[in-house]
N, C-alpha and C positions, 0 to 999 in steps of 0.2 A: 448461391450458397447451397452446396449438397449436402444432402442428408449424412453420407458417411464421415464428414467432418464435423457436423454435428454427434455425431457416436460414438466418437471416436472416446474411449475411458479418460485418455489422459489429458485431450482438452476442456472435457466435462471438469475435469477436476480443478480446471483455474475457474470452471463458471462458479462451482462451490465456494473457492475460496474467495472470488467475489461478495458472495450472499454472507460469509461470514464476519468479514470486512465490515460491513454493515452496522454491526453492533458494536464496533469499536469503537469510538467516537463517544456513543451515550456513556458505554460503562467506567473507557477509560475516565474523562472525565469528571464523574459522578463518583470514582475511586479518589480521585485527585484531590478535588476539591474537601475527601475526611482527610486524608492522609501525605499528601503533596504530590507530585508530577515525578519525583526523583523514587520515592520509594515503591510507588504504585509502577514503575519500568521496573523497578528491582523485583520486587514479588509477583508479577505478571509472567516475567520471563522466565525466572527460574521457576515459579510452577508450571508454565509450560515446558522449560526442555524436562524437569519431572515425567510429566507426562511424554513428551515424546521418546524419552530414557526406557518409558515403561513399554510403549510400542516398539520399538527395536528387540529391546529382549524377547518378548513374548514371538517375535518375525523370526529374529536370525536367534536368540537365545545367547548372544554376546556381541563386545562390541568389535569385533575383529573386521566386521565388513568398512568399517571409519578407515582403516590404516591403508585400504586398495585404493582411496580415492585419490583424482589427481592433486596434486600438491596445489600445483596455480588454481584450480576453483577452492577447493578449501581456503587459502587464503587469500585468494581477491576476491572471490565473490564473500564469502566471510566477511573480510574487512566492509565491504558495500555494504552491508547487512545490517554490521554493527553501529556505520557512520551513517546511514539512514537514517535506522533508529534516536539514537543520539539526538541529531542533528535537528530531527521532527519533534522530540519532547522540549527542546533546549530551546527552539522558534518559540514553539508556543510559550512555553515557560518565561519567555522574554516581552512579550505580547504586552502593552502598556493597555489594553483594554479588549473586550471580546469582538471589536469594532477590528481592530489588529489580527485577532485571533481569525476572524474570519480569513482575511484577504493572506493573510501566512497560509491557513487551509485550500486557498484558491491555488496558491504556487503550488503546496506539494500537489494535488491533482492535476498538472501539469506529466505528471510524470505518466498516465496512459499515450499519450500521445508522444513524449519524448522515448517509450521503448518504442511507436511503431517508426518511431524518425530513425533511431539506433538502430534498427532491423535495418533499416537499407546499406548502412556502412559496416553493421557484423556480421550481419549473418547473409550478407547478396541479395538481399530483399527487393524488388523494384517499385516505382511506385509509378502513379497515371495525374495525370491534372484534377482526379478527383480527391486525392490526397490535400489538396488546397483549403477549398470549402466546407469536406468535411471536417479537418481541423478545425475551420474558424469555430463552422455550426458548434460542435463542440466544447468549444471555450467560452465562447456565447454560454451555453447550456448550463454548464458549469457556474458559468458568473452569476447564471440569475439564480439557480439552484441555491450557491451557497451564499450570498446577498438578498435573500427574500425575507423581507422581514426589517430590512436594518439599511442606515442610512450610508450606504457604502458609493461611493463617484470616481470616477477616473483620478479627481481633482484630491479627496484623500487621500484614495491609494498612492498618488505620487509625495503627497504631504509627509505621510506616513513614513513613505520608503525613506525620505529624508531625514527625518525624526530619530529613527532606529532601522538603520542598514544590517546590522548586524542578524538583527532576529529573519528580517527580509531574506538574507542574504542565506541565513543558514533553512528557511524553508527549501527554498530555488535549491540549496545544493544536496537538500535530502529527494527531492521531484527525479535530479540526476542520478545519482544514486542508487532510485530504485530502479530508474530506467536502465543501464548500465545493469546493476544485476541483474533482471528481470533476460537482457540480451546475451551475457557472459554465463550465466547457468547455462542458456543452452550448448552455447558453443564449448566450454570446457568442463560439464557435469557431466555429459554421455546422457546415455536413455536407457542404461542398465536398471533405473528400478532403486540405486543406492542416492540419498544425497546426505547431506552433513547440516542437515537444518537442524539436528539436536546440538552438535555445538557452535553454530551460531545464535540459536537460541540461548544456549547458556551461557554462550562469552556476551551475549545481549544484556540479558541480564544482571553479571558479575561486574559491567562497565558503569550500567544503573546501579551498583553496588558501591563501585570504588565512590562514585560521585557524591554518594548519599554519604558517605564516609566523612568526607572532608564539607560536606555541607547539611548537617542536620533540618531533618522538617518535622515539626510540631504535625500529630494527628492524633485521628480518635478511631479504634476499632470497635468493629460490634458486627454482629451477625450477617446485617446487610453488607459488609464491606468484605467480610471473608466470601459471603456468596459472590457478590459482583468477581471477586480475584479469583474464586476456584471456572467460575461462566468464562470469562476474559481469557484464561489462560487454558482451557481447553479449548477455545473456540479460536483464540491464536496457532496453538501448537497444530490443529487441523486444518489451517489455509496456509499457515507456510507450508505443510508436506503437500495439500493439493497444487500450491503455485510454484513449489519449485517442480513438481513430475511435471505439470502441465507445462513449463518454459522449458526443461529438458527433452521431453517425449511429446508432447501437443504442437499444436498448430497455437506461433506463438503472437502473430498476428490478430487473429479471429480473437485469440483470451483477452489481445491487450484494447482492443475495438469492445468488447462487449463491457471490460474494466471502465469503459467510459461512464457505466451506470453505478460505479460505486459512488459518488457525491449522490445521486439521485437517489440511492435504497439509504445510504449512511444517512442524510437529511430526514427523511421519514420516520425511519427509525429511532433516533435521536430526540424527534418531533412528539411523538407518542412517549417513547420512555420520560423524558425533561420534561412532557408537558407544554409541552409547547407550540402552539397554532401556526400553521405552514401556512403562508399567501399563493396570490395567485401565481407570481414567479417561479413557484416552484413546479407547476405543470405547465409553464410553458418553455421551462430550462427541460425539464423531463424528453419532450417533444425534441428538442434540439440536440440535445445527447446524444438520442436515439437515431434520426436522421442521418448526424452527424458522426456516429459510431459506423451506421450501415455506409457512408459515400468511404469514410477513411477505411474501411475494411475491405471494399470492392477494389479498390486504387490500388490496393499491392498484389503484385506476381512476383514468384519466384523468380529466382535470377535465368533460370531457362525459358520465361515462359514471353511471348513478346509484350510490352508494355501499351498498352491502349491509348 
């Protein structure tokens, strides 16, 4: 692992949006739960492309740099964006208990690993036999991480999957999703510096819009909830501009290998904010992540470089 790829700005900048990632989870949540799942996507997002509305201006001083971008990333990676989103609030939202809730959250963290599988078929990525074990280490890591605490089994999870496919179904294809974006930003955004994450934010948003529209949720506002919403959507609108320059312009391997620690900081995080006491699973998923980030990270070479 060299230093200058550690230096590099614009892979630092998917590590950021890692750490910001983090606090998703507790706030969304903790919004949800006053307000519903449906309105709390609504007002997150559009206060985010808000914000991100407000950074563009204040860069370029109009939105004319939007119109040079390519057509196919605006709207396929757009659309991934928007059906990610979706697809992740609509899972959970379907979740017959927090027991559900969990093992839905195991699928979508799935998706660190399905961008570094995606790397080898978009972007000529190679991999090595360590690509194997670091995977599993990985999903191991994962599994204990986000099961610590709670009575979760191989023999549920399949109970479950039986019970309600649907919610299942639609975590696993929000995991794809992000992976697929996370690989198709690089290959059809460029590394100019421009991306179009203010209006996939906003059509993020105005989708949580329509929904709420045709499906009303009973909530209650108050100071704490506008704080959580103005926190949540600053601190969103700052990891999609760090994570799309960083899969545009960074080394997109290394972001998605270090991505493996977002269950491990999101748990923590979550833990402290909720109040809620982490076992000992959670440091020894922590351990396996880690392991298991560093073997799947060494495993890929570029399509030039010979495969080990």
């Amino acid at each position: 692992m060299s230093r200058a790829e550690w230096r590099d700005p614009n892979t630092l900048m998917g590590i950021v949006a890692i750490v910001l990632w983090s606090a998703t989870v507790a706030l969304a949540r903790s919004i949800a739960e006053r307000v519903g799942p449906l309105t709390a996507g609504a007002v997150v997002y559009l206060a985010a492309g808000g914000f991100l509305g407000v950074h563009l201006l204040s860069r370029e001083r109009s939105f004319r740099a939007l119109r040079r971008l390519p057509r196919r990333y605006v709207l396929g990676c757009g659309g991934l964006f928007v059906l990610y989103t979706l697809a992740l609030f609509l899972a959970l939202g379907r979740a017959a208990d927090r027991g559900q809730a969990i093992e839905i959250g195991l699928l979508n963290y799935l998706w660190p690993t399905l961008t570094i599988l995606f790397a080898l078929i978009l972007l000529g990525q190679r991999a090595g036999v360590g690509l194997i074990p670091g995977t599993a280490l990985a999903l191991c890591g994962i599994f204990l991480v986000l099961t610590q605490g709670t009575d979760v089994t191989w023999r549920s999870f399949v109970a479950n999957l039986r019970e309600n496919p649907i919610a299942y179904g639609l975590g696993a294809f929000a995991a794809i999703a992000w992976g697929l974006y996370s690989n198709l930003t690089r290959r059809w955004g460029g590394s100019d510096g421009r991306g179009a994450v203010l209006v996939f934010t906003l059509a993020t948003g105005m989708a949580f819009g329509v929904g709420r529209w045709f499906r009303p949720e009973p909530g209650t506002w108050d100071v704490r909830v506008a704080s959580e919403v103005a926190l949540l959507a600053l601190s969103t609108a700052l990891a999609y501009v760090c994570w799309d320059l960083a899969m545009r312009a960074g080394d997109v391997v290394l972001v998605a290998s270090c991505s493996y620690l977002t269950p491990f900081l999101s748990t923590v995080v979550s833990c402290l904010y909720l109040q809620v006491r982490p076992g000992r699973g959670l440091w020894v998923g922590c351990a396996l992540i880690i392991a298991g980030s560093f073997l799947s990270w060494k495993s890929i070479r570029p399509a030039t470089e010979p495969t080990p």
